[in-house]
C-alpha positions as a Markdown table, in Angstrom:
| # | Residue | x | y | z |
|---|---|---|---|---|
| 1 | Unk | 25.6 | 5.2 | -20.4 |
| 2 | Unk | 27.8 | 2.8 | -18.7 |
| 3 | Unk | 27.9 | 1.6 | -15.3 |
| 4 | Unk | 24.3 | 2.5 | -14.2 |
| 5 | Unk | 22.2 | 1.6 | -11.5 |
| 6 | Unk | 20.2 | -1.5 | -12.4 |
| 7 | Unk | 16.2 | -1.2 | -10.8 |
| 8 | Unk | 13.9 | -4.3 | -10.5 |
| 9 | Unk | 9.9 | -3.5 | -10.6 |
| 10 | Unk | 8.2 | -6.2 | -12.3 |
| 11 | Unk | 7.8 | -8.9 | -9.3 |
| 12 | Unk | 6.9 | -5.4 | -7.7 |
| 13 | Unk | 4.3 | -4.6 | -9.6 |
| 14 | Unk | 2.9 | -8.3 | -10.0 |
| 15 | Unk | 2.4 | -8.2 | -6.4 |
| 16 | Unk | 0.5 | -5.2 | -6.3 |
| 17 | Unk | -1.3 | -5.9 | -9.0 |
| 18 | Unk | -2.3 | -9.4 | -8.1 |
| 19 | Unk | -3.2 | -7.8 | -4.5 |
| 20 | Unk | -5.3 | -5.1 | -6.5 |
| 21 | Unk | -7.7 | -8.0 | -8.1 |
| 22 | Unk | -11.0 | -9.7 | -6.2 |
| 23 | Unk | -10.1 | -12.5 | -4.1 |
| 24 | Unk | -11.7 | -14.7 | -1.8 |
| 25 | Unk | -10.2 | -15.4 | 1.9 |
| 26 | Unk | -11.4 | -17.3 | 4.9 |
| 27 | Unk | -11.2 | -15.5 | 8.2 |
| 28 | Unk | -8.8 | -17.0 | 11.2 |
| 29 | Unk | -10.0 | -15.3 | 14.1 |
| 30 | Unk | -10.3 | -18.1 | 16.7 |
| 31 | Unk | -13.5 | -17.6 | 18.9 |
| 32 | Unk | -15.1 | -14.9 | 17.0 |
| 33 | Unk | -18.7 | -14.8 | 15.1 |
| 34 | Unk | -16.6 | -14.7 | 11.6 |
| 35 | Unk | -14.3 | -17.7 | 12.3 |
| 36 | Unk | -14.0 | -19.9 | 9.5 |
| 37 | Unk | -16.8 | -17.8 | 7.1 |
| 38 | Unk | -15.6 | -16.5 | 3.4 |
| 39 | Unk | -14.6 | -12.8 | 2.5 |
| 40 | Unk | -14.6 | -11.4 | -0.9 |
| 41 | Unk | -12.1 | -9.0 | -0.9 |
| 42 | Unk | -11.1 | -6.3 | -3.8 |
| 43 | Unk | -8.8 | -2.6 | -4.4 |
| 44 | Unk | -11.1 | 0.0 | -4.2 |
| 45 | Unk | -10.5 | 4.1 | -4.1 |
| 46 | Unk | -7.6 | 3.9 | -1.5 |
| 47 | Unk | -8.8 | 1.3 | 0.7 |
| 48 | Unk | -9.7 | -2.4 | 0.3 |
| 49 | Unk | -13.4 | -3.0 | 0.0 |
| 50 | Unk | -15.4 | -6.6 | 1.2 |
| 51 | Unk | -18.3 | -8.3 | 1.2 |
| 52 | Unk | -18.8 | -11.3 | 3.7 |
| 53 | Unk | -21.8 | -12.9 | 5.1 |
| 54 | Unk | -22.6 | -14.6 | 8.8 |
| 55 | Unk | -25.2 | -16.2 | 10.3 |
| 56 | Unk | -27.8 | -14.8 | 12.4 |
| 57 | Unk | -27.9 | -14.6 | 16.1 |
| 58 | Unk | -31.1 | -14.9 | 17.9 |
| 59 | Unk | -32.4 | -11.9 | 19.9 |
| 60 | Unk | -31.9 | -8.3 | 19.5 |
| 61 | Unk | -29.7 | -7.5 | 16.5 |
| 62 | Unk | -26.9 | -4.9 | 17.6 |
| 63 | Unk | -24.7 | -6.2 | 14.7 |
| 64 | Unk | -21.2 | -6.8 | 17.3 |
| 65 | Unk | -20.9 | -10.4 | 16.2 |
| 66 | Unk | -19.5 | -9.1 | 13.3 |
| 67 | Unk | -17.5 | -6.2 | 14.5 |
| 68 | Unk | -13.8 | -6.4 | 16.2 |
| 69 | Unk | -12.2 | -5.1 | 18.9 |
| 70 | Unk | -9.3 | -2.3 | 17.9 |
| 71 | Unk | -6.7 | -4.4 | 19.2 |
| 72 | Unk | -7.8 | -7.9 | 18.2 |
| 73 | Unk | -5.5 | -9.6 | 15.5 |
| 74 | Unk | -7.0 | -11.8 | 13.1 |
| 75 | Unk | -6.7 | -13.2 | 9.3 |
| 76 | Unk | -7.7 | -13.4 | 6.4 |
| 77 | Unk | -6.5 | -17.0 | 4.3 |
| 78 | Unk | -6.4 | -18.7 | 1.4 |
| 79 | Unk | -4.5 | -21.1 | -0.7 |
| 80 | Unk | -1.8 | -18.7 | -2.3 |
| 81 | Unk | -1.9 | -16.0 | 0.9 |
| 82 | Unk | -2.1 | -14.8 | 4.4 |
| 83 | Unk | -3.3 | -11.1 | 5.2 |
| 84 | Unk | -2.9 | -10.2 | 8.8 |
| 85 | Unk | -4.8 | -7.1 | 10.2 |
| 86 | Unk | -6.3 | -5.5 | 13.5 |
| 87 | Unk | -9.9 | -4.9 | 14.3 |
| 88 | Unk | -8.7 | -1.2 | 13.8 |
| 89 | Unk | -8.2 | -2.0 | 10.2 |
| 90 | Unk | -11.7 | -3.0 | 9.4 |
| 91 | Unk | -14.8 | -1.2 | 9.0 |
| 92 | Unk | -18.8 | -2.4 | 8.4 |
| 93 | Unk | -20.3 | -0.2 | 6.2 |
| 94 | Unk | -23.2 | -1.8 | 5.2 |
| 95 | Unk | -25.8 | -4.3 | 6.6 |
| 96 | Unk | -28.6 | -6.0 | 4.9 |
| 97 | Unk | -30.7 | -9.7 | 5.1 |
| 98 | Unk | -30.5 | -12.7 | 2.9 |
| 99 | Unk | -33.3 | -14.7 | 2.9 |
| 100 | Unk | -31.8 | -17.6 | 3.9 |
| 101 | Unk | -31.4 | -16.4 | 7.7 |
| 102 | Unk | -28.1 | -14.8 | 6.7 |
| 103 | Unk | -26.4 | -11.3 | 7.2 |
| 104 | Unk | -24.4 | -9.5 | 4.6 |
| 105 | Unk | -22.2 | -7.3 | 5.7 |
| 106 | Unk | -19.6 | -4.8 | 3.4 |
| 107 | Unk | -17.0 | -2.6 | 4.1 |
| 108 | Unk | -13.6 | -1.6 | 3.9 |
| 109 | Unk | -10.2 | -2.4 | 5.1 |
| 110 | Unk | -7.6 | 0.6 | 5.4 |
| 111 | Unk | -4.2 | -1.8 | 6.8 |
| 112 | Unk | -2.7 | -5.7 | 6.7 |
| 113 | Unk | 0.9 | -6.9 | 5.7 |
| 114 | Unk | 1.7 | -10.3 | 4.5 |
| 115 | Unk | 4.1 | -10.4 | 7.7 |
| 116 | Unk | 3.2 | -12.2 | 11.1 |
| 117 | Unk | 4.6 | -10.1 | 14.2 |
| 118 | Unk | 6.7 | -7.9 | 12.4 |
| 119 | Unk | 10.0 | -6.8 | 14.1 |
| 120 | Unk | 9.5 | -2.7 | 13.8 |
| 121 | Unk | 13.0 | -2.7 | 14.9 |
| 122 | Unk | 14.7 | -5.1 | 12.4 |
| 123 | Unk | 16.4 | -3.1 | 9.4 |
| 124 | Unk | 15.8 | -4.1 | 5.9 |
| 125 | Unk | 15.7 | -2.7 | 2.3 |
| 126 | Unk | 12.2 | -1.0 | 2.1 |
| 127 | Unk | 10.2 | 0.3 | -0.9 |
| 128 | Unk | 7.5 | 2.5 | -1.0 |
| 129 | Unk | 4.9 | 2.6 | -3.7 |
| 130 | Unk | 2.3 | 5.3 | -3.9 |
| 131 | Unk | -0.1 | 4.6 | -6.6 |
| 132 | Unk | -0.7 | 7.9 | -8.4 |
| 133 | Unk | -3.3 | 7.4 | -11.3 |
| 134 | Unk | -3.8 | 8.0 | -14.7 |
| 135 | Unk | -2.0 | 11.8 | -14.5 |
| 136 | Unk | 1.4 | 12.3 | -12.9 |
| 137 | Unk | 0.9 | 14.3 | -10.1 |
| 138 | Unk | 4.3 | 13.4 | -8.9 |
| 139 | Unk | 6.4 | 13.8 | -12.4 |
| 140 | Unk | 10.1 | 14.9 | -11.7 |
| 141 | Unk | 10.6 | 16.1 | -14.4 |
| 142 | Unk | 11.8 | 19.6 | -12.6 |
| 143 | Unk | 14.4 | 18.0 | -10.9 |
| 144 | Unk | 18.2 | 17.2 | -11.7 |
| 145 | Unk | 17.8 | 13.3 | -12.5 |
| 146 | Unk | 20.1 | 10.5 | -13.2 |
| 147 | Unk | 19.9 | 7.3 | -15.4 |
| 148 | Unk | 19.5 | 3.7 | -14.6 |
| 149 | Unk | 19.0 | 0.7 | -16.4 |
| 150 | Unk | 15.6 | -1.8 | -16.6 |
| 151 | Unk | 15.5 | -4.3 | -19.0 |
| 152 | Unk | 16.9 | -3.8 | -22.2 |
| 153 | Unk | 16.3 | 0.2 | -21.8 |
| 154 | Unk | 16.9 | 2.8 | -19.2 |
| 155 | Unk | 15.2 | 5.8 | -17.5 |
| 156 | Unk | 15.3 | 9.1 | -14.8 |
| 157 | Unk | 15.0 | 9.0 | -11.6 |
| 158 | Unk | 16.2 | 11.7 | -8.4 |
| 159 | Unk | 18.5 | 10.7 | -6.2 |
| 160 | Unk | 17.5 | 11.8 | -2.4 |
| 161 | Unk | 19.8 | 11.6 | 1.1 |
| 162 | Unk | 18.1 | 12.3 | 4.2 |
| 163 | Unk | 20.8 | 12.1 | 7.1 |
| 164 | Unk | 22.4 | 9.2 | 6.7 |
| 165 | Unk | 20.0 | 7.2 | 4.1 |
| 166 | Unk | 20.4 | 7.5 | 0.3 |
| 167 | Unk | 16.9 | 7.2 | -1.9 |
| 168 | Unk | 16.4 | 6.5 | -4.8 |
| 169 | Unk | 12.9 | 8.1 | -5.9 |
| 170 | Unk | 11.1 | 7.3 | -9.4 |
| 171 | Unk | 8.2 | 7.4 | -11.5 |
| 172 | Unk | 6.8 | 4.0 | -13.2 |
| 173 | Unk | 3.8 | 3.9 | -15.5 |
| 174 | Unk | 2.0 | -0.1 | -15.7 |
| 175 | Unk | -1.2 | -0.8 | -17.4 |
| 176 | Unk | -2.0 | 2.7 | -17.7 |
| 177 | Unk | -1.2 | 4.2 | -14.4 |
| 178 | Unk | 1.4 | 5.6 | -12.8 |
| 179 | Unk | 3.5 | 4.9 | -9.7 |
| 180 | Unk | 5.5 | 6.6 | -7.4 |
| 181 | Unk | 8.9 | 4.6 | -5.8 |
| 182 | Unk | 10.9 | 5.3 | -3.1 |
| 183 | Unk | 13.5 | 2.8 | -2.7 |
| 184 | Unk | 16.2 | 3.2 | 0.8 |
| 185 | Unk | 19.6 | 2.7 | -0.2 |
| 186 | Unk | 20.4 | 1.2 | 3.0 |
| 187 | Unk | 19.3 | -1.3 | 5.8 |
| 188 | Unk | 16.1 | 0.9 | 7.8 |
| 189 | Unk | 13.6 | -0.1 | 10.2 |
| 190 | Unk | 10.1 | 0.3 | 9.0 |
| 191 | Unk | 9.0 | 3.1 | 11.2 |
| 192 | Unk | 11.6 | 5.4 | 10.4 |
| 193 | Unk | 11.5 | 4.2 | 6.7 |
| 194 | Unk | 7.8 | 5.0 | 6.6 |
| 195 | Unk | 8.4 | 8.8 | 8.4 |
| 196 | Unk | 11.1 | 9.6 | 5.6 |
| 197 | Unk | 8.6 | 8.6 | 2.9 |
| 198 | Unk | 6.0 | 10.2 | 4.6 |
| 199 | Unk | 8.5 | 13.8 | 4.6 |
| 200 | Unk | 9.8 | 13.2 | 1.4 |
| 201 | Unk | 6.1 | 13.4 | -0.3 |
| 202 | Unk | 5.5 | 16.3 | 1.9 |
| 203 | Unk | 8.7 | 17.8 | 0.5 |
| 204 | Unk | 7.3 | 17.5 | -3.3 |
| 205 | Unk | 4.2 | 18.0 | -2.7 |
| 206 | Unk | 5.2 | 21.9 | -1.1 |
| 207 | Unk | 7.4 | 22.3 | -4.2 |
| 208 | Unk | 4.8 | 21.2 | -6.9 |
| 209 | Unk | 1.8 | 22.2 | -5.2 |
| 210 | Unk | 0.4 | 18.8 | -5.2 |
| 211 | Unk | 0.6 | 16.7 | -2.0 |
| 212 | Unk | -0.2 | 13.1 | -3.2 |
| 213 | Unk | -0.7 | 10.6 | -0.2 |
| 214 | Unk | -4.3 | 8.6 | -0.2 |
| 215 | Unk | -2.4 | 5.4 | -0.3 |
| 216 | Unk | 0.8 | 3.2 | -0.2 |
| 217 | Unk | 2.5 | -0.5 | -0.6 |
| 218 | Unk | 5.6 | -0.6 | 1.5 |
| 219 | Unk | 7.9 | -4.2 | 0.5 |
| 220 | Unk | 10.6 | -5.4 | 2.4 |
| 221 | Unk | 13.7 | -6.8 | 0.3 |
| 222 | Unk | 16.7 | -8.8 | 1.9 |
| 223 | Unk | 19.2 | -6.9 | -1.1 |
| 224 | Unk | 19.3 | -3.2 | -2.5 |
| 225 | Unk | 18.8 | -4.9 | -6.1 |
| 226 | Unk | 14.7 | -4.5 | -4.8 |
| 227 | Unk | 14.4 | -7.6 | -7.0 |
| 228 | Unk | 12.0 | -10.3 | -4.7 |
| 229 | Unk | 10.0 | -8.5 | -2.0 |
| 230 | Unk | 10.3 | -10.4 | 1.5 |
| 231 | Unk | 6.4 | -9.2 | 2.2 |
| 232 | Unk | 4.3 | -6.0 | 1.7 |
| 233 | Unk | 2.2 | -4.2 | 3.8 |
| 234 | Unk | -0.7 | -2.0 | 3.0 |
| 235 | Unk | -1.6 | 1.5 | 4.5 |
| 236 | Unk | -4.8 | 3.8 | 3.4 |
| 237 | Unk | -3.2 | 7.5 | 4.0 |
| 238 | Unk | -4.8 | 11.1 | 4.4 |
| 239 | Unk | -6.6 | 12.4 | 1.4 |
| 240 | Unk | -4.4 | 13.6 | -1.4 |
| 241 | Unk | -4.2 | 18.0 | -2.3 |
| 242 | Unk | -4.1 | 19.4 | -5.5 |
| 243 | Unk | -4.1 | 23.1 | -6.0 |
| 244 | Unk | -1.6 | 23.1 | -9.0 |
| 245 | Unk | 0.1 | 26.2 | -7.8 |
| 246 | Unk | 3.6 | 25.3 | -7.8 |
| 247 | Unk | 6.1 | 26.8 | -5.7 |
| 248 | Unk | 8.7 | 26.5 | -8.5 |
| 249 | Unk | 8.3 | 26.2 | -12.5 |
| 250 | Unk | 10.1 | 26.1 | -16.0 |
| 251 | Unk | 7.5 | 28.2 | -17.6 |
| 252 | Unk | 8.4 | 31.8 | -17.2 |
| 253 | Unk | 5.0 | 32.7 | -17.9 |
């Protein structure tokens, strides 16, 4: 096993992970109700899920102080991090009173990168990681596979070309759960990275029988090694389907 591909996960998967974990932030959204007030902020079931709270206007309460426009940008800091999202991003869910003339308000957040004004059109090295779960719903194990290196020890993985792009696409289990890698090959832009990902989970998810989506991390990297992500962005995706009816098998039976 000479000569194989070397892959880099573990900053990878630090990021994600440390992303995954309750943190708190201070919103940046110059001239609105929130400016300046704390968010908790924690990984929940495919989306993020807060809690903040606000003080209370006088008068009829119609609850838009603490609502954003679609297209407003605003976010959320603090000392190791900046998230930047749209009001299209997040959602109030709940509302109830504090005692102390306060509003708490929870919800969810289903989109933010670590990126200011991303260039859409600027290629990089992209990742893609769809966190899978406790079962591997998107085990290759079907599939011709070749070796590469990590660490001191190797694994599988597929190799994938779409037009012009080589992937490299791979299964990695951490802390109990699996998840799913799609690395490009070669310098993309972001929207046609995403759309390849997005075909090439449709693509195993026909042949398997199930379609996993519900969520993804996409890093940008300035070198094919994927070894220190530039920034990461994160998307809440359409609901995953499993009807374990493969279209092919290795069980004649």
């Amino acid at each position: 096993m000479k000569n194989l591909k070397t892959k880099y996960f573990k900053k990878t998967l630090d990021l994600i992970e440390n992303l995954s974990q309750g943190h708190t932030y201070v919103f940046s959204a110059p001239g609105h109700h929130l400016n300046g007030r704390t968010l908790m902020l924690a990984k929940g079931d495919g989306e993020y899920e807060f809690e903040t709270t606000s003080e209370i206007l006088k008068g009829l309460q119609t609850h838009k102080e603490i609502h954003f426009e679609r297209s407003y940008s605003f976010s959320l800091v603090n000392k190791n991090r900046t998230l930047y999202l749209d009001g299209r991003n997040y959602f109030v869910n709940d509302i109830n009173y504090l005692e102390d003339s306060a509003k708490l308000s929870k919800g969810t957040i289903n989109g933010f990168t670590t990126e200011k004004n991303q260039n859409e059109n600027q290629e990089k090295f992209y990742r893609c990681v769809v966190p899978v779960g406790q079962k591997n719903k998107l085990d290759l194990k079907d599939f011709q596979k070749t070796f590469y290196t990590v660490g001191k020890g190797w694994a599988t993985m597929f190799e994938y070309k779409v037009e012009d792009y080589d992937f490299d696409l791979l299964n990695r289990k951490n802390e109990g759960n699996y998840r799913f890698f799609i690395d490009c090959l070669k310098p993309i832009n972001k929207k046609t990275f995403q759309k390849y990902c997005y075909n090439i989970l449709l693509a195993i998810g026909f042949l398997k029988g199930d379609l996993v989506l519900n969520e993804c991390f996409v890093l940008a990297f300035d070198s094919k090694t994927f070894e220190k992500p530039l920034n990461i962005e994160f998307t809440s995706m359409r609901s995953s389907v499993f009807s374990n009816q493969p279209l092919i098998t290795t069980n004649p039976c």
